[in-house]
N, C-alpha and C positions, 0 to 999 in steps of 0.2 A: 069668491075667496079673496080674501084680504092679501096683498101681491108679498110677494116672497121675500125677504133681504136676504143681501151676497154676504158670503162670509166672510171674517176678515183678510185671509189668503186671498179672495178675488180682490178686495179693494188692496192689499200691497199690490197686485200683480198690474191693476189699473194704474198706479198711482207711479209706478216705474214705466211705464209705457208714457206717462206724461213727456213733453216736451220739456217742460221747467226742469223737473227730474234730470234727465239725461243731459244739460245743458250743466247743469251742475256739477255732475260726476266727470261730465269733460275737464272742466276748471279745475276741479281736483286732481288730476289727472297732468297736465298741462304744470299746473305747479309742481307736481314733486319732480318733471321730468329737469325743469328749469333748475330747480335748484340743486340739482344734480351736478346739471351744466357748469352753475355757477360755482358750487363748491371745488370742480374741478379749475374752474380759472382762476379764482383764487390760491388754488394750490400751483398752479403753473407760473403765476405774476406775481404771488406775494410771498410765497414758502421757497422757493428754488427754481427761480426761473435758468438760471444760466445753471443749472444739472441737463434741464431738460430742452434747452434749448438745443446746447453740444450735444443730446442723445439725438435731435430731430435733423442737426445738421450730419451729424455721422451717419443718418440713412441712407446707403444707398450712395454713400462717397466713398469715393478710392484715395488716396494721397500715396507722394512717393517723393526723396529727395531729390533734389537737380543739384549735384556736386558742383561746386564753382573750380574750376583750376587753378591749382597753386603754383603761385610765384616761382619764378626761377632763381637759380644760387648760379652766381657769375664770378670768373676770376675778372681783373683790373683792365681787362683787354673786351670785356663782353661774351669771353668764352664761355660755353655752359660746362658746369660742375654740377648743376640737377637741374632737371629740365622734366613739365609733364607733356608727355606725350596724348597722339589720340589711341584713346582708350573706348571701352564700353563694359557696360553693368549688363548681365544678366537677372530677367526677373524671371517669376513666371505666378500664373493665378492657380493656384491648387483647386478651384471649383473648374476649370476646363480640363486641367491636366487628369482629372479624375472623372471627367464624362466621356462616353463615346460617341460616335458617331450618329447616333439613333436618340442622344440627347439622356441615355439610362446611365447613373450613380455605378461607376465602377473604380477599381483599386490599380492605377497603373503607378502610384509612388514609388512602390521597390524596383521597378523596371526602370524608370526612367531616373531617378536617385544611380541607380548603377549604370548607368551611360554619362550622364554627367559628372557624375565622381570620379573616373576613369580620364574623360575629356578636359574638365576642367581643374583638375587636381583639388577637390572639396571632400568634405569629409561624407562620407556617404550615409550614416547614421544623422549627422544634425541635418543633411538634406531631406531626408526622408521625414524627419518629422513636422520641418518645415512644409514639404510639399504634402500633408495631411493635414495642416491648419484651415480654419474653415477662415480664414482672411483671403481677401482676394488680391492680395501684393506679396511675395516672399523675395526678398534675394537670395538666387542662384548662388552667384559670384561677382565680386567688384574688380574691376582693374583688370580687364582681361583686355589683351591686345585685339583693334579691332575687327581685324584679319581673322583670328581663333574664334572669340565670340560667335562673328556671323557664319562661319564654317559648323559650327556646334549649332547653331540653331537650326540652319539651312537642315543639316541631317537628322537633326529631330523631328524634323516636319515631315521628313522623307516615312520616316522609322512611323510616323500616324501619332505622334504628340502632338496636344495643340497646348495652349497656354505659356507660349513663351516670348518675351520679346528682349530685345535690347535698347539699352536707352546709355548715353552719353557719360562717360564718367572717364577722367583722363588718369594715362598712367604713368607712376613715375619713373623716371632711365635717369641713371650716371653715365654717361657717353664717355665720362672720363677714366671709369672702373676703379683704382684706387688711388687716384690722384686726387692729394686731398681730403681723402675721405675719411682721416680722422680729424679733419676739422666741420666737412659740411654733415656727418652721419648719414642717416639711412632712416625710411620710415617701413615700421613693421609690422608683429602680433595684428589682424584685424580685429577690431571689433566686435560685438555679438552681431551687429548688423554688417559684417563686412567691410569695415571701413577702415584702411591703415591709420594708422598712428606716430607720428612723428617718436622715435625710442633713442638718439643720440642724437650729437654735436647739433650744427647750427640747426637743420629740420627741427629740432626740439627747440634747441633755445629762443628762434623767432618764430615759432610756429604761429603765432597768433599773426604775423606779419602777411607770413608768406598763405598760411588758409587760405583767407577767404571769407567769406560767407556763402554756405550754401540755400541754395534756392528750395522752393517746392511746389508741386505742382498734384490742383485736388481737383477730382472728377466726380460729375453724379454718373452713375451708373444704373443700370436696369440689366438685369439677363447676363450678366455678364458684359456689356457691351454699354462703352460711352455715351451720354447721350447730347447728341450737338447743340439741343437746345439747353441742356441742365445747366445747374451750376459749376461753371467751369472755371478757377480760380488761379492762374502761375507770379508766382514770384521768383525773378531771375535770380540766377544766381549772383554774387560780387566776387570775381577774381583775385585771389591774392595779389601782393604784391611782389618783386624781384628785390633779391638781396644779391649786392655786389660788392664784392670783397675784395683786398687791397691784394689778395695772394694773384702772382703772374702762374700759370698752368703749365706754362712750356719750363719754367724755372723749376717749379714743382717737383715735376715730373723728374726733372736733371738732378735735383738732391734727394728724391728719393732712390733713384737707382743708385747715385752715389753711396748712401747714406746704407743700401742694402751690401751692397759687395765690400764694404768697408768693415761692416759686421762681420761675414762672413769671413774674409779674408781674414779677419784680426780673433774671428771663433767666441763674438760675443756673443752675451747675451740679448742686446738692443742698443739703439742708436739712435741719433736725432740732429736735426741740422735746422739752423734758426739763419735768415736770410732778411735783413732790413735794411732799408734805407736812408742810409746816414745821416740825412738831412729832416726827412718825416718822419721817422720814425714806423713809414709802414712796413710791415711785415708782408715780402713779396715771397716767401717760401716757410713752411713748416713742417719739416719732413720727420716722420716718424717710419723705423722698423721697430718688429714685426707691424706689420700696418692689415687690411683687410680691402675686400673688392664691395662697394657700397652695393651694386648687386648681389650680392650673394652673401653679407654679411655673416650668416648664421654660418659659413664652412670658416668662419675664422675663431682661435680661441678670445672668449670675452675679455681679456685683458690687452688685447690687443685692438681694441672696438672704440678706443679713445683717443687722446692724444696725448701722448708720456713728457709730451713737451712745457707742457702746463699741470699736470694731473701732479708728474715726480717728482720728488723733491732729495736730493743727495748736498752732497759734500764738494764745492765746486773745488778744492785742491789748490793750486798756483797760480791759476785763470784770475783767483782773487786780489793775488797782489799787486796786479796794475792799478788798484783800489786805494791801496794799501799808499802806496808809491803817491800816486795823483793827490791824496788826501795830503801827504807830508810834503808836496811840492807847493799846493794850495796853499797852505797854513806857512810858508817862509822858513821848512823847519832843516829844508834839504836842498840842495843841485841836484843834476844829473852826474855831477861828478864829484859829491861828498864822495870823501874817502872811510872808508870799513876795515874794522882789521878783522877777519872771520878767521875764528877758533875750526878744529875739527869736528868739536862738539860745546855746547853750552850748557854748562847746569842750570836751570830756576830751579824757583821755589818745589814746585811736583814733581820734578821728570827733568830730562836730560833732551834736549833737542838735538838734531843731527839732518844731516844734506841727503837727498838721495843719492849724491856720489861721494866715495871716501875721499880725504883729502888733509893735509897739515892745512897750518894757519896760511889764510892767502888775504890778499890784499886785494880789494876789488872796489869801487868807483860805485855810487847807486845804478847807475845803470849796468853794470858789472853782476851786479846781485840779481837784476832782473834776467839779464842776459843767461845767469848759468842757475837762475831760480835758484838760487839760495833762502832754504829755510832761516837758517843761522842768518844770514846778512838781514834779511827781511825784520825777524823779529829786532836786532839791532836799530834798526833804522828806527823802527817803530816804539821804540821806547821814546823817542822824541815827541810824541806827542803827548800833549798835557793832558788830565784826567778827562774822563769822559767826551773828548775831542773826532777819537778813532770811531767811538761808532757813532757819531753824529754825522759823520761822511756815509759812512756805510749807511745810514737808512736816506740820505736824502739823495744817495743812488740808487734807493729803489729795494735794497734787500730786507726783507722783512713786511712787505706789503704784497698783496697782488696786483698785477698791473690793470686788471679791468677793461681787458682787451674783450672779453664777451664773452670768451670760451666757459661751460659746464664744469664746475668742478675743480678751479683754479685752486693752485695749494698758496699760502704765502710766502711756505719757506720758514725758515727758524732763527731771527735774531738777537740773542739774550736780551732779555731787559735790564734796564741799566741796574735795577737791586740785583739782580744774577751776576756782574758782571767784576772780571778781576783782574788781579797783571797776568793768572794763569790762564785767563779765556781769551785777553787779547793777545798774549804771545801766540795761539793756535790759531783764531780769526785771523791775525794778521798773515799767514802764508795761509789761509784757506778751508781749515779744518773747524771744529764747532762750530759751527754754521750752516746752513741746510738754502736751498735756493732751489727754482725751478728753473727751466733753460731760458724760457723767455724774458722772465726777471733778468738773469745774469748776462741777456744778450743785449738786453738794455741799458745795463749800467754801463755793459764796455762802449756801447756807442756812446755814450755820456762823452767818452772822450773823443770819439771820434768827431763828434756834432761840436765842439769849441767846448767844451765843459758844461751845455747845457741838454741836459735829461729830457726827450721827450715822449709820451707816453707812446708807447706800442702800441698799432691799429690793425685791427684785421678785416676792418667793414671799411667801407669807402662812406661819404658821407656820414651819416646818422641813422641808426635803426635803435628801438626801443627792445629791449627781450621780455619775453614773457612777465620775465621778475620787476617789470619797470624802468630796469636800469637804462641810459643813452648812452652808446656806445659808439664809434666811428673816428675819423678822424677829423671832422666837426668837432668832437669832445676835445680831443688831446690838447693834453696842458704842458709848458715846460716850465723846467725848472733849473734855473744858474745853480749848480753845484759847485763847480769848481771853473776859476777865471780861464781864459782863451788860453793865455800864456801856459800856465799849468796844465793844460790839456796839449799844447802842444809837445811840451819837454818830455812829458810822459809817451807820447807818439814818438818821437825819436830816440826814446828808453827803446818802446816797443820793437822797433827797426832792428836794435841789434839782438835778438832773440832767434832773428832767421838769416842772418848772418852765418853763412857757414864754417867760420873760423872764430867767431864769439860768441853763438850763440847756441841754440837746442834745437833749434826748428829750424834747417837747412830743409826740410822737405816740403817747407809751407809756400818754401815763393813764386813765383807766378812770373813769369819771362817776362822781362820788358816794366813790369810795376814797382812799385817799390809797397813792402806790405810792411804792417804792423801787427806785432799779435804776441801771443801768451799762451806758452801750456799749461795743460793740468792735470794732475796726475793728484788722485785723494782716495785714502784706503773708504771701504765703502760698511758702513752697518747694517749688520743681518737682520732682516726680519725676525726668525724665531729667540737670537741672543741678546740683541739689542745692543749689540759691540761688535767691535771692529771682528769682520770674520776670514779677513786674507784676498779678499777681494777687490779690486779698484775703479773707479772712475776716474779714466782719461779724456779728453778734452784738447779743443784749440778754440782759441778766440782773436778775431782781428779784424782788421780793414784795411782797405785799398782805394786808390793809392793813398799811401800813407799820407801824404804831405797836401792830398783836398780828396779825402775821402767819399768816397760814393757809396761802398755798400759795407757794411760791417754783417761777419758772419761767425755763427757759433757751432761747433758740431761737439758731440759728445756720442762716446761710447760708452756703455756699462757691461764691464767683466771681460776685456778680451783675458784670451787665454794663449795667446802666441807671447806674450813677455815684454809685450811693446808698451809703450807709453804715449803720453800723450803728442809730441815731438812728431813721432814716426808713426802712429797710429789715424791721431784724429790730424794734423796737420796736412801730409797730402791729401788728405781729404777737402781741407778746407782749399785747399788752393785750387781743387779740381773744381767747386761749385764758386767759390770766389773770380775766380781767371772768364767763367762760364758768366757767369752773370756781368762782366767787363765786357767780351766781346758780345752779348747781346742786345747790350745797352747801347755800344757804341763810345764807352769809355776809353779816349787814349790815356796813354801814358801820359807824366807831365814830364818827363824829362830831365828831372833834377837829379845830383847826386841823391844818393841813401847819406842816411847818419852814418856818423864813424864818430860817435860819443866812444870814448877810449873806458875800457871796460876794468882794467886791471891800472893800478900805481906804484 
């Protein structure tokens, strides 16, 4: 028989059995795995490589911050007024705190959320949802002292939590409680992560200063657990820096308590006491009532959370007219001993002037008027100046700018402009009224005289510090300015003398045993908020320095709204004499031992 042929199913089945065959199908094979490959590395290196890079580096890493400690706020002596303490951050890894001991997925958040919310004073609802996060970092709580911390944690551990630790995070303390504390503020509200927040005075304004930079530090991880070989990356933290401030703390302290029992005594409604140094122009006290404890901020009302000393801005009253006086002495327009013949009242153009005390026609000397603050005598004099003269004094004393001492929220106070300005606005500027000033302002221009007639800028920072807004502030910055010649500064100082004179003058209760003072009351009805007119109210007032005849410290205090009938004389005057006299013997200032003035008052 003629031999059989294979069908064609046996010759495919041979022909796959081939070695060529199967050599082939490998290739095929081999390539599409490749280009697979490749299609993938082109999309990793050429489509988005840094998406998937940061996805491949976040595997299996933990990160967390290393707070840096911020700077301290010092008064002129190196005392601390804020200071951070040690501290510690609670964390914890919500994949341990929610395994047990057998390593099984179990729910102990609401258990351990209501132990720490209890311990650490945190809100028990965002803990819980925090410690339900499948991220292996939360924070607990920051800023916990670090004494409580490790006592909290020690007895969680006890209780059979595991996943918590503490790591370094400093806390801040006013040692001084409210000394100062409406000028250094308070840091507040945390963050979503925890983290305070500088919310007043200097803590805000140089925040950027005193921060810091903080650190961080990233771990590979495995299992929950560090791994010594991984990738383990720290960046330390950078410490802020120390702001130190011109303000003395023991002085502080001395004008605030002053500056409280002076309110209350007199049944205001708040006070303020401005303390510089007649030569610098630093500002070694800024006392504010009602004031607040930098600990405990939130139990004080918000309006008292500032400082009323820069923020207010009122009516300075007859404090002005040593202004007023020094400008016409300046200008060759007057003596100390021009003679006045003062009316009981004066008509102008608007209105009818008159003295806080009644009185016939008297005869009084310029320093006569100042002596027994004569509205009447005041505006007299002051017609001696030629147009637009009077208030070119006035602004280059300062009123109508802010001083740019660095304080949040500075007012500048309210100078007419000279298109606003008339014989009826300067008759009322010239004893003190239409015109609006803040305390520090106006405790500036009185040193004007005290410093030889030159103006020098208010300091509250020692050196140089830049604030958040850019500005350089310190007393590096301060600038002076000759307003008014030596001579002139002085005749108006020996006006000042007889003011506290107790047989010539209004302020027999301002002087100071043994010194010899200069100063000015003031007494200026006050505008209401809601009328936007005079509403029966007053700010009183004293302003001066000591010793009169080589000045050391020029001081301002102000009351708003006593309600015992006092003035400024008997109100803010022994006051001033009580943190003026204080700030003498702590300095170490003697007396000079010269006569007082006896400029003759009346002719």
């Amino acid at each position: 028989m003629p031999p059989t042929r294979p069908t064609p199913s046996h010759e495919v089945a041979a022909r796959r059995g081939h070695p060529h065959f199967r050599l082939r199908v490998g290739f095929v094979l081999i390539a599409m795995v490749l280009s697979v490959f490749a299609g993938r590395l082109v999309q990793l290196q050429g489509i988005d490589p840094k998406a998937y890079a940061e996805m491949a580096a976040a595997e299996g890493m933990d990160e967390m911050v290393l707070p840096a400690q911020r700077g301290a706020i010092l008064d002129r002596n190196g005392e601390p007024l804020a200071q951070s303490a040690d501290g510690l951050m609670v964390v914890a890894d919500p994949a341990l705190v929610n395994t047990d001991e057998e390593g099984r997925e179990v729910d102990r958040a609401p258990e351990l959320a209501k132990f720490l919310s209890g311990k650490l004073d945190v809100d028990y609802f965002t803990l819980l949802q925090r410690l339900r996060t499948e991220s292996r970092f939360q924070y607990v709580a920051r800023g916990v002292p670090a004494a409580t911390a490790t006592k909290v944690v020690d007895r969680a551990e006890e209780l059979g939590f595991d996943g918590l630790s503490t790591w370094r995070d400093p806390v801040r303390e006013y040692p001084a409680d409210d000394v100062a504390a409406n000028l250094v503020g308070f840091l507040g509200t945390p963050l979503a992560d925890g983290t305070p927040q500088p919310l007043a005075g200097f803590e805000r304004t140089f925040d950027e200063l005193l921060s810091g930079t903080d650190g961080s530090a990233r771990y590979a991880m495995a299992a929950g657990n560090k791994l010594p070989l991984g990738d383990n990356t720290v960046v330390e933290a950078q410490d802020g820096q120390d702001l130190t401030l011109t303000v003395d703390r023991e002085l502080q302290w001395y004008a605030q308590r002053v500056v409280r029992q002076t309110v209350q005594q007199s049944r205001g409604d708040s006070g303020l006491a401005v303390v510089m140094d007649s030569r610098t122009g630093e500002v070694l006290a800024l006392a504010d009532h009602p004031t607040f404890d930098a600990n405990a901020p939130l139990a004080s009302d918000e309006a008292d959370l500032g400082s009323r000393a820069v923020s207010d801005v009122y009516e300075p009253g007859s404090v002005s007219k040593v202004l007023t006086m020094a400008g016409l002495l300046d200008a060759g327009k007057v003596t100390p001993r021009t003679r006045l013949t003062v009316p009981g009242s004066l008509a102008r153009q608007d209105r009818t002037i008159g003295d806080w005390f009644p009185h016939d026609t008297i005869r009084l000397t310029l320093a006569g008027v100042l002596a027994k603050s004569s509205n009447i005598g005041t505006v007299l004099a002051s017609d001696k100046f030629e147009d637009g003269q009077m208030r070119r004094y006035l602004a280059a004393f300062g009123l109508g700018s802010a001083t740019g001492a660095g304080v949040r929220g500075e007012s500048a106070g309210i100078l007419p402009d000279p298109s606003l300005w008339t014989s009826q606005t300067q008759d009322r500027i010239a004893f003190g009224q239409s015109v609006s000033v803040n305390a520090l302002q106006m405790a500036a221009a009185v040193n004007t005289i005290a410093n030889d007639g030159v103006r020098v800028d208010p300091s509250l920072v020692r050196g140089s510090a830049t604030t958040d807004a850019g500005e350089q502030v310190g007393t590096d910055q301060a600038t002076t300015t000759e307003v008014i010649s030596a001579e002139a500064a002085r005749k108006t100082a020996l006006m000042m003398e007889r003011v506290v004179d107790p047989e010539a003058g209004v302020a027999p209760g301002a002087q100071i045993p043994g010194y010899r003072v200069a100063g000015k009351t003031g007494t200026a009805q006050r505008v209401g908020e809601e009328c936007r007119c005079y509403d029966g109210t007053f700010t009183v007032s004293f302003a001066g320095f000591a010793p009169a005849d080589d000045p050391r410290f020029t001081v301002y205090v102000v009351v708003q709204n006593p309600r015992n009938g006092g003035g400024g004389g008997s109100v803010a005057g022994p006051a001033f004499a009580k943190i003026a006299g204080y700030a003498l013997r702590r300095y170490a200032v003697p007396p000079t031992g010269t006569p007082a003035s006896d400029l003759p008052v009346e002719w």
